[in-house]
PDB file as gemmi writes it, atoms N, CA and C in Angstrom:
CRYST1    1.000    1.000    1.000  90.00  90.00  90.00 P 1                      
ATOM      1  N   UNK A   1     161.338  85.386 234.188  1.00  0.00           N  
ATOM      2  CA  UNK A   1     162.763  85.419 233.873  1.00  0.00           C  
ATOM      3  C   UNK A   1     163.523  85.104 235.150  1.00  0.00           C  
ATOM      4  N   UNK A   2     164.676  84.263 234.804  1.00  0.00           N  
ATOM      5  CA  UNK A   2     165.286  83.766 236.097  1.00  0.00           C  
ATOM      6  C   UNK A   2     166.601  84.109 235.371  1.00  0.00           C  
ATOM      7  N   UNK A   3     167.579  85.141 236.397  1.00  0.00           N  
ATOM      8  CA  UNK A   3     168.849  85.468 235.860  1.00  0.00           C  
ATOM      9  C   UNK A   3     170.184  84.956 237.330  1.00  0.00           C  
ATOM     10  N   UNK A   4     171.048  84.585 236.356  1.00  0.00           N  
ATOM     11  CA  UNK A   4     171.844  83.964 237.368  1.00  0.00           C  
ATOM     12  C   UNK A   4     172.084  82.873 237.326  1.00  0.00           C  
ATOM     13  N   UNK A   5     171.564  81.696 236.800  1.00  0.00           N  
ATOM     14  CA  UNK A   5     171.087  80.665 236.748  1.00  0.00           C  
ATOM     15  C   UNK A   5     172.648  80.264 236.965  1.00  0.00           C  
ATOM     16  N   UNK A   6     173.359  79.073 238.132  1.00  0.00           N  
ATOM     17  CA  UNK A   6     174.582  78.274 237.523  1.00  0.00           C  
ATOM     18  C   UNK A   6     174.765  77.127 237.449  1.00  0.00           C  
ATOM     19  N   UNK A   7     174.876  76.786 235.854  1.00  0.00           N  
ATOM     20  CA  UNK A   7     175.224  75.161 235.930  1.00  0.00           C  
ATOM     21  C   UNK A   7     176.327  75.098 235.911  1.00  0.00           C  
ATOM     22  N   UNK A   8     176.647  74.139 237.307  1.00  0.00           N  
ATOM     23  CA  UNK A   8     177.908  73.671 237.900  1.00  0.00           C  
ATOM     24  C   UNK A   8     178.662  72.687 236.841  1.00  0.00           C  
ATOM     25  N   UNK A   9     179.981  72.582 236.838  1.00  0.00           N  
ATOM     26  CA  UNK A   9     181.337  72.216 236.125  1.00  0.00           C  
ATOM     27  C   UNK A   9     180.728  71.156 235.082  1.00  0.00           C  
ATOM     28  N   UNK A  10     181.139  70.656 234.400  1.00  0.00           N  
ATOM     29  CA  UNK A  10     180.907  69.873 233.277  1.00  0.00           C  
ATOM     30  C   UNK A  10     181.915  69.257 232.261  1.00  0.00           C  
ATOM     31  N   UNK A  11     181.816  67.700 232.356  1.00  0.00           N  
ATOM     32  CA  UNK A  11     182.942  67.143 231.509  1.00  0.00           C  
ATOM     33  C   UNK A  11     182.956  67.432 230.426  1.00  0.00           C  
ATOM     34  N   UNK A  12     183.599  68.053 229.091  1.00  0.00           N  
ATOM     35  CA  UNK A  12     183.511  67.482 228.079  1.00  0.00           C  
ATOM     36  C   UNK A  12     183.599  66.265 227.064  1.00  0.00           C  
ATOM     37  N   UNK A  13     182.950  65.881 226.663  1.00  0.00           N  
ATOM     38  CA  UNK A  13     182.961  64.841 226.539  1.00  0.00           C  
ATOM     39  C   UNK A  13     184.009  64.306 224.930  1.00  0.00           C  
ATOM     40  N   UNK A  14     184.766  63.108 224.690  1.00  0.00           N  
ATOM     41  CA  UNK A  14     185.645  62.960 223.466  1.00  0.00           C  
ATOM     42  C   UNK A  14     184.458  63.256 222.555  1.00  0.00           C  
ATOM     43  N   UNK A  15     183.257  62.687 222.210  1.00  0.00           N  
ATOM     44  CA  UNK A  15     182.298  62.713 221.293  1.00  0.00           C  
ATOM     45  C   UNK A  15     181.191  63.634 222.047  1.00  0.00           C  
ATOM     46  N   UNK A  16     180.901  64.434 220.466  1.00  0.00           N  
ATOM     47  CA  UNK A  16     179.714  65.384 221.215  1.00  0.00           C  
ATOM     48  C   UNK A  16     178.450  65.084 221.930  1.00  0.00           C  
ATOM     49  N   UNK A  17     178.854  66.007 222.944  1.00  0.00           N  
ATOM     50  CA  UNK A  17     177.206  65.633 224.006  1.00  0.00           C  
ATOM     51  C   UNK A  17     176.813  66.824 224.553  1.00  0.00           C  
ATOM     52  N   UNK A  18     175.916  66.853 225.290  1.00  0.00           N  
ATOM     53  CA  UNK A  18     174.734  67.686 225.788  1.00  0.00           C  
ATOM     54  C   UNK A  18     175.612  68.604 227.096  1.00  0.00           C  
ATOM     55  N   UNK A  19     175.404  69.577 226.949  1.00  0.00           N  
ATOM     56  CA  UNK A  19     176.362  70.279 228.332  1.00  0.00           C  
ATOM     57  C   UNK A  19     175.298  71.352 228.941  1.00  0.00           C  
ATOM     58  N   UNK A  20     174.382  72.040 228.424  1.00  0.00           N  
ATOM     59  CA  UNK A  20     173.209  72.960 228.175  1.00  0.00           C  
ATOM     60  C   UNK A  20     171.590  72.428 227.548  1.00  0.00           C  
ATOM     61  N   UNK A  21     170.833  72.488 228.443  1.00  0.00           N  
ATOM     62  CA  UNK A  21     169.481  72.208 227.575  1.00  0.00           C  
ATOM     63  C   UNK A  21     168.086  72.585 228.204  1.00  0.00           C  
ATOM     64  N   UNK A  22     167.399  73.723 227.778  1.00  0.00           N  
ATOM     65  CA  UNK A  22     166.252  74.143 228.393  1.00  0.00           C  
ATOM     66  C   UNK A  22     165.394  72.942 229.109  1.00  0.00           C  
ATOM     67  N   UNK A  23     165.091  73.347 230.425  1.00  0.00           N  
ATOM     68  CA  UNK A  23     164.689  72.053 231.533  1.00  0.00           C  
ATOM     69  C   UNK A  23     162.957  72.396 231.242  1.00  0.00           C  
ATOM     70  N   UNK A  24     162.072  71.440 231.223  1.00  0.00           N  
ATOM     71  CA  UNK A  24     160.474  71.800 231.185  1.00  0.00           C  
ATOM     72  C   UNK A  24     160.408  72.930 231.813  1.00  0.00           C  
ATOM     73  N   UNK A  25     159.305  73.265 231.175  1.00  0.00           N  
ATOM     74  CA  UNK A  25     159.214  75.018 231.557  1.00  0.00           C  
ATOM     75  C   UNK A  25     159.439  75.972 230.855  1.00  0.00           C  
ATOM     76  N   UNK A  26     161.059  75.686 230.534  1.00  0.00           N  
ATOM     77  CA  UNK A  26     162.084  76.502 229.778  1.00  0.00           C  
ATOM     78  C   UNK A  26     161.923  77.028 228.687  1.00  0.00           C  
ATOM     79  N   UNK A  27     160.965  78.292 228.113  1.00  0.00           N  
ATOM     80  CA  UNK A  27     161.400  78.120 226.557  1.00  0.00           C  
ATOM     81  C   UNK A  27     162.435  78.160 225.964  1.00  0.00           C  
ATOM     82  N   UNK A  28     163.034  78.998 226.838  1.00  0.00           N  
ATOM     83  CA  UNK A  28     164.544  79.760 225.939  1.00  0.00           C  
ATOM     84  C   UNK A  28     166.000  79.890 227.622  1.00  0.00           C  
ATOM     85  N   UNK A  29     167.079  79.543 226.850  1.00  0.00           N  
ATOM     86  CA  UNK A  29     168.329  79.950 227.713  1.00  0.00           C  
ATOM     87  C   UNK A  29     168.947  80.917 227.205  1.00  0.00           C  
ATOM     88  N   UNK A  30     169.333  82.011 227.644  1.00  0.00           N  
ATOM     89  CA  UNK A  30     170.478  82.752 227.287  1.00  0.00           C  
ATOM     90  C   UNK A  30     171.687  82.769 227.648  1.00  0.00           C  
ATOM     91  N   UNK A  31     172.479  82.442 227.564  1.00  0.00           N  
ATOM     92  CA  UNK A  31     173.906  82.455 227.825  1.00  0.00           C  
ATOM     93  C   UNK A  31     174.702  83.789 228.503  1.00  0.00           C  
ATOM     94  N   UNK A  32     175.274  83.797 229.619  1.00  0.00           N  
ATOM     95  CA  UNK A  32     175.789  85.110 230.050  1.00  0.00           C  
ATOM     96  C   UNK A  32     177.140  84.705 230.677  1.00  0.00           C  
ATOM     97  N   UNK A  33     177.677  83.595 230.770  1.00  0.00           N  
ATOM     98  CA  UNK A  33     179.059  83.324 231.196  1.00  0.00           C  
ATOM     99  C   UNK A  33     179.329  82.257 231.013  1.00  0.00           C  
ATOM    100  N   UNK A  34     180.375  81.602 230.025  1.00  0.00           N  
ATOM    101  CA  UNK A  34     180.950  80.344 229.946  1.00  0.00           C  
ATOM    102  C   UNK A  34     182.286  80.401 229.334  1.00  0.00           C  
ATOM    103  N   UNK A  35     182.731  79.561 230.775  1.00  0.00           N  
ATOM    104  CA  UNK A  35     184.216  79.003 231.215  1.00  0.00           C  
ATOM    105  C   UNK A  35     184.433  78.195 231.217  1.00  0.00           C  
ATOM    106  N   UNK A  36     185.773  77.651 230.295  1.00  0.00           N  
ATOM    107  CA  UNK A  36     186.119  76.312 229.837  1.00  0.00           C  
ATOM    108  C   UNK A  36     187.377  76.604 230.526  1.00  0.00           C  
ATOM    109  N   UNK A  37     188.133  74.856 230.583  1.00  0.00           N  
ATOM    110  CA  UNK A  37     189.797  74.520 231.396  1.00  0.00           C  
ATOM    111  C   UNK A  37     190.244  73.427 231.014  1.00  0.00           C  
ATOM    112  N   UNK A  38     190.964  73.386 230.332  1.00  0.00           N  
ATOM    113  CA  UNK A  38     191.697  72.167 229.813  1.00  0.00           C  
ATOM    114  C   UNK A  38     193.119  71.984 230.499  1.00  0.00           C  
ATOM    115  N   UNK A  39     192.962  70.849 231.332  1.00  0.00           N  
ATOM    116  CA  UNK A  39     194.197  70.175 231.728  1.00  0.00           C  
ATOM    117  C   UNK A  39     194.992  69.450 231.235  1.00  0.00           C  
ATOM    118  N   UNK A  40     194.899  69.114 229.675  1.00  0.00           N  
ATOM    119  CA  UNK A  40     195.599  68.970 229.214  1.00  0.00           C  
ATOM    120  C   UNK A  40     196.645  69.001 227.400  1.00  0.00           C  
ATOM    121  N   UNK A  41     197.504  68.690 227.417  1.00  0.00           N  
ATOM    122  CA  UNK A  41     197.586  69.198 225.959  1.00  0.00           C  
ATOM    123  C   UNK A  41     197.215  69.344 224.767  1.00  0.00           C  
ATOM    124  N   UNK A  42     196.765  69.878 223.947  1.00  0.00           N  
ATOM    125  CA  UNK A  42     196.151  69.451 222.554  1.00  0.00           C  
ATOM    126  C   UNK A  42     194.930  69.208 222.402  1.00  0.00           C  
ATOM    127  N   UNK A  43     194.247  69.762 223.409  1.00  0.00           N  
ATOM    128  CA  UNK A  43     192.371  69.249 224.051  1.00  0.00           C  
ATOM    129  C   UNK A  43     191.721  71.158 222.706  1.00  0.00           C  
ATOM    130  N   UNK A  44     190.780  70.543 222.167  1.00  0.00           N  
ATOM    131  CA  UNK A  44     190.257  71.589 221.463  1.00  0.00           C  
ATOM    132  C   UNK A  44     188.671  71.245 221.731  1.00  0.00           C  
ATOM    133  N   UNK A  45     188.371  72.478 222.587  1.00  0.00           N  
ATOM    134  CA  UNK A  45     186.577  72.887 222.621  1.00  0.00           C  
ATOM    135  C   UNK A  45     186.451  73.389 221.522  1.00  0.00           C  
ATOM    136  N   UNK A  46     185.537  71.767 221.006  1.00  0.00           N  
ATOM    137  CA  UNK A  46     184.378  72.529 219.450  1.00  0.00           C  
ATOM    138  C   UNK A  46     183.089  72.612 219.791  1.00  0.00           C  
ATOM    139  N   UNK A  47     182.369  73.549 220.322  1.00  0.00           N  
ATOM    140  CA  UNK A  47     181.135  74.184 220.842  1.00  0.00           C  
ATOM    141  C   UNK A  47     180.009  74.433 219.431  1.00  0.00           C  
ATOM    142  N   UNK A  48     179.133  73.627 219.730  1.00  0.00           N  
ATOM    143  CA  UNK A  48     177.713  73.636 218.529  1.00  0.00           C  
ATOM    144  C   UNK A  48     176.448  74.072 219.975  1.00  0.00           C  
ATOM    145  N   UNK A  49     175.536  75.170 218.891  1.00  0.00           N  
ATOM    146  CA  UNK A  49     174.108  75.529 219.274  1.00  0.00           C  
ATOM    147  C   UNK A  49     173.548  74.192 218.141  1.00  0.00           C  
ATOM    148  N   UNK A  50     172.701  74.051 219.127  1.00  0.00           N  
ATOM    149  CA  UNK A  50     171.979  72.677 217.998  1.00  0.00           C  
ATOM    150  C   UNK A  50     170.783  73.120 218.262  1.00  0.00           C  
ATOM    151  N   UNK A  51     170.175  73.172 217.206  1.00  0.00           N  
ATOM    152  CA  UNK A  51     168.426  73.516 217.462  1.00  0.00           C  
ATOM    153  C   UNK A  51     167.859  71.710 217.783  1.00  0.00           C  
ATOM    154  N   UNK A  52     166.750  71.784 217.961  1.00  0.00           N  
ATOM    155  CA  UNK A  52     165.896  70.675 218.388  1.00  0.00           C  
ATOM    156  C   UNK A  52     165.693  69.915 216.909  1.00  0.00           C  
ATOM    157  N   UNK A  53     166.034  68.571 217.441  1.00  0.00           N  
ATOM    158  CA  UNK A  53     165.762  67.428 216.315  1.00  0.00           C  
ATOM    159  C   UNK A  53     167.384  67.357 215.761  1.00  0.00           C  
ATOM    160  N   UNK A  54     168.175  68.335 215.883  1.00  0.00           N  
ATOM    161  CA  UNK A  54     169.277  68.540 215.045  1.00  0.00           C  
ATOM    162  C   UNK A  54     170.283  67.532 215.557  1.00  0.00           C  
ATOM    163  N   UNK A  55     171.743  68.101 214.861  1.00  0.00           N  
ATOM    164  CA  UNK A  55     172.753  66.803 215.670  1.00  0.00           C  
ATOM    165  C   UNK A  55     173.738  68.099 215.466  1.00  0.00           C  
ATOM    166  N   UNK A  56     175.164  68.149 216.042  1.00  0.00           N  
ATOM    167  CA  UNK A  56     176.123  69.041 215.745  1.00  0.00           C  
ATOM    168  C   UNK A  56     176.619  68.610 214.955  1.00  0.00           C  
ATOM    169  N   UNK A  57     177.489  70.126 213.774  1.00  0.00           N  
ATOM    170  CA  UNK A  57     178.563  70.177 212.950  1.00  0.00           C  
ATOM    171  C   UNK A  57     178.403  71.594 212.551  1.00  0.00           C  
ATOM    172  N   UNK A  58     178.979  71.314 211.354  1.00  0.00           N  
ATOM    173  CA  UNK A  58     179.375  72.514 210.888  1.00  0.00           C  
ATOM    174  C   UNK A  58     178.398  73.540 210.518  1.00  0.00           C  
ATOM    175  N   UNK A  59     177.452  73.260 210.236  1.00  0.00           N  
ATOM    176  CA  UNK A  59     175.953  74.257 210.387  1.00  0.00           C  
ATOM    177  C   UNK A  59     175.981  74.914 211.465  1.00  0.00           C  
ATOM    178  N   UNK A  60     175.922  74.496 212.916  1.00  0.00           N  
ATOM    179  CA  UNK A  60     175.474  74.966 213.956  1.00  0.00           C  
ATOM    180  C   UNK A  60     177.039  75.283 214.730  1.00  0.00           C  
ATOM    181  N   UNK A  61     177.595  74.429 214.411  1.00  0.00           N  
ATOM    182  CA  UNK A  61     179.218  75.241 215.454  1.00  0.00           C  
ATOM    183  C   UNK A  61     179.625  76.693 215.624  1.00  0.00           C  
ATOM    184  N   UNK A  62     179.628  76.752 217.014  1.00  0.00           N  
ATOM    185  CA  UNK A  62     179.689  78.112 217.053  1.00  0.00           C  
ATOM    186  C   UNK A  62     181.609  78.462 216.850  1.00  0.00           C  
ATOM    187  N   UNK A  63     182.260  77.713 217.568  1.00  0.00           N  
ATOM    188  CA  UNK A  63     183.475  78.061 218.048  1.00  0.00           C  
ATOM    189  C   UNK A  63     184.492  76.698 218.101  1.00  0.00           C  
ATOM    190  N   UNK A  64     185.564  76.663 217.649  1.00  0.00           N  
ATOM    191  CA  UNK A  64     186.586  75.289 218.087  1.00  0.00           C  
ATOM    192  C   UNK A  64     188.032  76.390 217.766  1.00  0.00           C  
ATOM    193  N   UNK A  65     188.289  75.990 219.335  1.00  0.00           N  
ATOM    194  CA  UNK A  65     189.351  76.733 220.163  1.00  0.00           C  
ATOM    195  C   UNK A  65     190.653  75.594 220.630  1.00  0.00           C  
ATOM    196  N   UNK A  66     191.500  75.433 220.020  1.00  0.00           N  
ATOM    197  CA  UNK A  66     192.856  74.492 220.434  1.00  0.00           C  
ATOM    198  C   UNK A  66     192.917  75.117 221.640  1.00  0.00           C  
ATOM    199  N   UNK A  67     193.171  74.208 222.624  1.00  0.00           N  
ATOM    200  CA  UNK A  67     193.596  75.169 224.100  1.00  0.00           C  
ATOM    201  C   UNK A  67     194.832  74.223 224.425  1.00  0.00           C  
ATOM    202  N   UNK A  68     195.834  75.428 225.031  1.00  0.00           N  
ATOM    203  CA  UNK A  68     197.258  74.884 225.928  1.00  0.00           C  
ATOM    204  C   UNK A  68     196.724  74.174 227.345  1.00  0.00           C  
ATOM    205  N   UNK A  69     197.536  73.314 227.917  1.00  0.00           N  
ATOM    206  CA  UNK A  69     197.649  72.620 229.061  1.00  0.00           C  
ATOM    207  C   UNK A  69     197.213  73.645 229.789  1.00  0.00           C  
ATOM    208  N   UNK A  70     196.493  73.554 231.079  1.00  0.00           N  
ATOM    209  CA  UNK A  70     195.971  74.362 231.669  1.00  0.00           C  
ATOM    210  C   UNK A  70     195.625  75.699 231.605  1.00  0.00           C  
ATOM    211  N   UNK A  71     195.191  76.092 230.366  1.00  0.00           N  
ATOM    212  CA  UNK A  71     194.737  77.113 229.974  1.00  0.00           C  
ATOM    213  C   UNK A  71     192.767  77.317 230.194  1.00  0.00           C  
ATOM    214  N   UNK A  72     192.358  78.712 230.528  1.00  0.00           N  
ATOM    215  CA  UNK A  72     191.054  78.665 230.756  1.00  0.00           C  
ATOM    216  C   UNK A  72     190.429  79.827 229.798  1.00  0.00           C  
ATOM    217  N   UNK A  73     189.704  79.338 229.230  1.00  0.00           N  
ATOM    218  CA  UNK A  73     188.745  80.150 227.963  1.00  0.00           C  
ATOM    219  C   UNK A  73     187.336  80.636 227.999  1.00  0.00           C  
ATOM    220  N   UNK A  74     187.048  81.931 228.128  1.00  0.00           N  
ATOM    221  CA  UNK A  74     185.923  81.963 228.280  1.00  0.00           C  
ATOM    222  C   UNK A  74     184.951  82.477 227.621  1.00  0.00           C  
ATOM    223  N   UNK A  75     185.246  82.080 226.187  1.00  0.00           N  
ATOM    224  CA  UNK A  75     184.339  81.643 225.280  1.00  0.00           C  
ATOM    225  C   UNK A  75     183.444  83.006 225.233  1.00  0.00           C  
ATOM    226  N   UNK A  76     184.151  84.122 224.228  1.00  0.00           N  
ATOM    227  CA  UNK A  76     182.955  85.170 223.590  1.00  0.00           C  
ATOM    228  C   UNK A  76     182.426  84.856 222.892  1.00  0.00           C  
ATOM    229  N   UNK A  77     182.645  83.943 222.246  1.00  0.00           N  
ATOM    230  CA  UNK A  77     181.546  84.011 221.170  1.00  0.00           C  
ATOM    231  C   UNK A  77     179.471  83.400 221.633  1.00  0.00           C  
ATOM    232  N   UNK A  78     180.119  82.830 222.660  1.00  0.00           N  
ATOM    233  CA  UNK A  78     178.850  82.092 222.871  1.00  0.00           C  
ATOM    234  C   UNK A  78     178.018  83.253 224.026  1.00  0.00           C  
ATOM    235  N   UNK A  79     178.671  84.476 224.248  1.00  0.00           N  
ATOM    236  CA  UNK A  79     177.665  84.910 225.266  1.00  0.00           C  
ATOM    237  C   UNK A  79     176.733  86.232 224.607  1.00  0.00           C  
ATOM    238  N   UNK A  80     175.282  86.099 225.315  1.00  0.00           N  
ATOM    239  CA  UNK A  80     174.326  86.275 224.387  1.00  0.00           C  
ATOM    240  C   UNK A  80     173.581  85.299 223.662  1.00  0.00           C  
ATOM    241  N   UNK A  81     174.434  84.329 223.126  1.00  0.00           N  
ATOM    242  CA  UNK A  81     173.684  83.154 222.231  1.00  0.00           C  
ATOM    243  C   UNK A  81     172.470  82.362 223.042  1.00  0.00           C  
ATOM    244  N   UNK A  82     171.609  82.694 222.491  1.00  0.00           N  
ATOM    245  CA  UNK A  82     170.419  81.156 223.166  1.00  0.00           C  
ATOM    246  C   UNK A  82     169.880  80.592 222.608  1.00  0.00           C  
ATOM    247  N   UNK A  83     169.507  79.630 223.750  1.00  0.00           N  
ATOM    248  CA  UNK A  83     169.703  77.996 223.521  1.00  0.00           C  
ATOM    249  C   UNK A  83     167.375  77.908 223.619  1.00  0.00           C  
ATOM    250  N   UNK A  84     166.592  77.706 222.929  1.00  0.00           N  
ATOM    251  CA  UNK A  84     165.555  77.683 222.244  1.00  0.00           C  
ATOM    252  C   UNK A  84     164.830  76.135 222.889  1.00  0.00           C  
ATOM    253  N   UNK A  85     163.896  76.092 223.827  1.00  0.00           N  
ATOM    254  CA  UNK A  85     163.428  74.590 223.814  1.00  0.00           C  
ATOM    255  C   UNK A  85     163.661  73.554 223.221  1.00  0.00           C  
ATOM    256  N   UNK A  86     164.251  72.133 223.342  1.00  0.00           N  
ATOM    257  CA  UNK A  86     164.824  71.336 222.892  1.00  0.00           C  
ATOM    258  C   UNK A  86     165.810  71.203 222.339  1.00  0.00           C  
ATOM    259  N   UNK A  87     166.471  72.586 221.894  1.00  0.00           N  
ATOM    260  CA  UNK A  87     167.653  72.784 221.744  1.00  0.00           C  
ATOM    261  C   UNK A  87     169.083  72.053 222.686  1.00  0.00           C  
ATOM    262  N   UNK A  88     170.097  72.874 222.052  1.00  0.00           N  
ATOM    263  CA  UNK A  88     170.725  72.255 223.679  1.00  0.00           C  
ATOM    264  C   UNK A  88     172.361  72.927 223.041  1.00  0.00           C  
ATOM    265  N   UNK A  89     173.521  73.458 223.862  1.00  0.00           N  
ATOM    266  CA  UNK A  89     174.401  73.462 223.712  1.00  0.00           C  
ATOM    267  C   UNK A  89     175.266  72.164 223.718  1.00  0.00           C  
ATOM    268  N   UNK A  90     175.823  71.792 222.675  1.00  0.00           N  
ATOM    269  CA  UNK A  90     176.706  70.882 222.868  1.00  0.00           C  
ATOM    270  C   UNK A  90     178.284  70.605 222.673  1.00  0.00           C  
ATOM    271  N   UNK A  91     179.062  70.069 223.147  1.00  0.00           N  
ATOM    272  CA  UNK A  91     180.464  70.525 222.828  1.00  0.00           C  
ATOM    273  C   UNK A  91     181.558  69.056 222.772  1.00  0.00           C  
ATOM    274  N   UNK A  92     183.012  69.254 222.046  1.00  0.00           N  
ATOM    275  CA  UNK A  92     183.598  67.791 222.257  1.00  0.00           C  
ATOM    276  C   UNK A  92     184.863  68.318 222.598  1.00  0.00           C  
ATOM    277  N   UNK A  93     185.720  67.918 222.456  1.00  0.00           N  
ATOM    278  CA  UNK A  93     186.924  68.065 223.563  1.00  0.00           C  
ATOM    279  C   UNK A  93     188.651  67.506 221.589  1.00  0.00           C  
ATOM    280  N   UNK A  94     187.428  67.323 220.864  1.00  0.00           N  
ATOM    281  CA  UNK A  94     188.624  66.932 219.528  1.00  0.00           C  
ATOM    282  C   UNK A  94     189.011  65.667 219.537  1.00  0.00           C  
ATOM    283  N   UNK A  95     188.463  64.912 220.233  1.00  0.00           N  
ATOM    284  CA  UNK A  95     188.710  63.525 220.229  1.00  0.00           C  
ATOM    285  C   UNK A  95     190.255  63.443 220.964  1.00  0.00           C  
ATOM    286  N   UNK A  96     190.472  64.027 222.090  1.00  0.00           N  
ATOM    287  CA  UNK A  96     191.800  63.289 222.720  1.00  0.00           C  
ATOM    288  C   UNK A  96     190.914  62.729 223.773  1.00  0.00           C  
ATOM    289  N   UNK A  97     190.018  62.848 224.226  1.00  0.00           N  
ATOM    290  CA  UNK A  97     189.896  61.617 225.229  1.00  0.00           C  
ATOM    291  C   UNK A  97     190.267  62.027 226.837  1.00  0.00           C  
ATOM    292  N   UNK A  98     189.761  61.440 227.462  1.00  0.00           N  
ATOM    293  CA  UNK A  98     189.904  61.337 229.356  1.00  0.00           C  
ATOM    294  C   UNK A  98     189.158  62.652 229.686  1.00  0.00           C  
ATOM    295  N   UNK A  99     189.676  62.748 230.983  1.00  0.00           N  
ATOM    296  CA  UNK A  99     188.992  64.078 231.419  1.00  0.00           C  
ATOM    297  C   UNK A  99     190.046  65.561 231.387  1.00  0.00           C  
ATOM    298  N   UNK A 100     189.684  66.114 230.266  1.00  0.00           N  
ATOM    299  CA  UNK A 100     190.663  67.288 229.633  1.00  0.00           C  
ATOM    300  C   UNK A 100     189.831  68.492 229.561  1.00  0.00           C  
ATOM    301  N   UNK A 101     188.632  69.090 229.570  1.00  0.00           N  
ATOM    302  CA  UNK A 101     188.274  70.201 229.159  1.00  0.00           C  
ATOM    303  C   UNK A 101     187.239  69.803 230.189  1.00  0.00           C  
ATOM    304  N   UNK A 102     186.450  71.107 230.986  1.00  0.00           N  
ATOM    305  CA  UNK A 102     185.477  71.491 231.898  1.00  0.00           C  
ATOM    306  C   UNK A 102     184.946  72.504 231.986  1.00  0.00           C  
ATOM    307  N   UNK A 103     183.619  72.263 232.157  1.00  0.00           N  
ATOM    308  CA  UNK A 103     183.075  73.833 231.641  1.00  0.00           C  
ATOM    309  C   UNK A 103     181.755  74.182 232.922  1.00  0.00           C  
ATOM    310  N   UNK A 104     181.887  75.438 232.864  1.00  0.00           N  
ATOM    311  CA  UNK A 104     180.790  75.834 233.938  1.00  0.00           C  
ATOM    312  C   UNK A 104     180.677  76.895 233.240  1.00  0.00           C  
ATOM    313  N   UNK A 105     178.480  77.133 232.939  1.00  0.00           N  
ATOM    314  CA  UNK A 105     178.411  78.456 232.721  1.00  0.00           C  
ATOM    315  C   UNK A 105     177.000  79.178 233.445  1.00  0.00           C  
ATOM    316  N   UNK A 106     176.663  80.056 233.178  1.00  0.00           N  
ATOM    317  CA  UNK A 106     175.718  80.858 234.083  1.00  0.00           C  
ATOM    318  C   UNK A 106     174.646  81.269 233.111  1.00  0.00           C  
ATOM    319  N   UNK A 107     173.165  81.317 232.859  1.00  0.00           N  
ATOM    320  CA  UNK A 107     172.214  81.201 232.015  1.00  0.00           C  
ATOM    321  C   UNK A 107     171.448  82.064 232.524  1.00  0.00           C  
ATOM    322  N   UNK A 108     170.489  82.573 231.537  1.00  0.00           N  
ATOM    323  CA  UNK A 108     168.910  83.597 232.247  1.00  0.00           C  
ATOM    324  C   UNK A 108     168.103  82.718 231.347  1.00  0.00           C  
ATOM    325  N   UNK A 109     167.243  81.952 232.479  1.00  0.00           N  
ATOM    326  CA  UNK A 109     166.537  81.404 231.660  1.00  0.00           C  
ATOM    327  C   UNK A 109     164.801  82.205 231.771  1.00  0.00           C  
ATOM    328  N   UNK A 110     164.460  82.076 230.464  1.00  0.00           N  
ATOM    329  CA  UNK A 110     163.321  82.609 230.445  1.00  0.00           C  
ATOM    330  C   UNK A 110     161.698  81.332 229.928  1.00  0.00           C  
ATOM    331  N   UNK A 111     160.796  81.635 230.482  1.00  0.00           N  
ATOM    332  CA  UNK A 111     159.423  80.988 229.996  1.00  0.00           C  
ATOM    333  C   UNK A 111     158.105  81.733 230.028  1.00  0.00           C  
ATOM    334  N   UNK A 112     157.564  80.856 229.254  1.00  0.00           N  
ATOM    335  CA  UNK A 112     156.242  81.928 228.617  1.00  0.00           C  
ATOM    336  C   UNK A 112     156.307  82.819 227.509  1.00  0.00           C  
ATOM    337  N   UNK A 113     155.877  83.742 228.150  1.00  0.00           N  
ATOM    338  CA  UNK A 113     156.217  85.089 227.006  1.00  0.00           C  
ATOM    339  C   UNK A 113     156.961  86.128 227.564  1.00  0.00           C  
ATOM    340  N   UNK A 114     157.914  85.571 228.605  1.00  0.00           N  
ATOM    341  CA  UNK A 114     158.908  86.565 229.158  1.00  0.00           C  
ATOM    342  C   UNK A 114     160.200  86.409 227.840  1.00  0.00           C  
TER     343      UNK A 114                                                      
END                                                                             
């Protein structure tokens, strides 16, 4: 077990993409801090757990949060949640586009039979 883990800042992207994903080794991530920031108006983090093979929507979405202009969110719903080999957290920003939402979060990742 490795606790602490931080993956540094992260674009969101207009169309959903990969922001979280167990690295070889990895069986499982747990989630213990994630902080989102939107710089700008009308930017909505829609956050999906996607199991492996999967794609995001409405099955797997955990959370879609409208956020104000520089507002920072830090996302309860997702802590505790983990992320399962090949899995992967993924998230979109609502389709406004540029660089509007950023996220940094902190993981315990575990392998084996820890």
């Amino acid at each position: 077990i490795k606790s602490g883990v931080s993956i540094d800042a992260q674009h969101v992207p207009n169309a959903s993409g990969v922001l979280v994903s167990p690295i070889t080794g990895v069986t499982r991530l747990t989630i213990t801090s994630a902080t989102f920031y939107a710089n700008i108006a009308g930017a909505t983090a829609n956050l999906f757990i996607v199991p492996s093979g999967g794609s995001p929507g409405i099955s797997n979405q955990v959370t879609s949060k409208a956020m104000a202009v520089n507002e920072t969110y830090t996302a309860p719903e997702l802590i505790g949640q983990s992320i399962e080999a090949g899995g992967s957290l993924q998230a979109n920003d609502g389709g406004v586009g540029g660089t509007d939402i950023s996220a940094v979060f902190t993981v315990t990742e575990f392998s084996g039979d820890s």
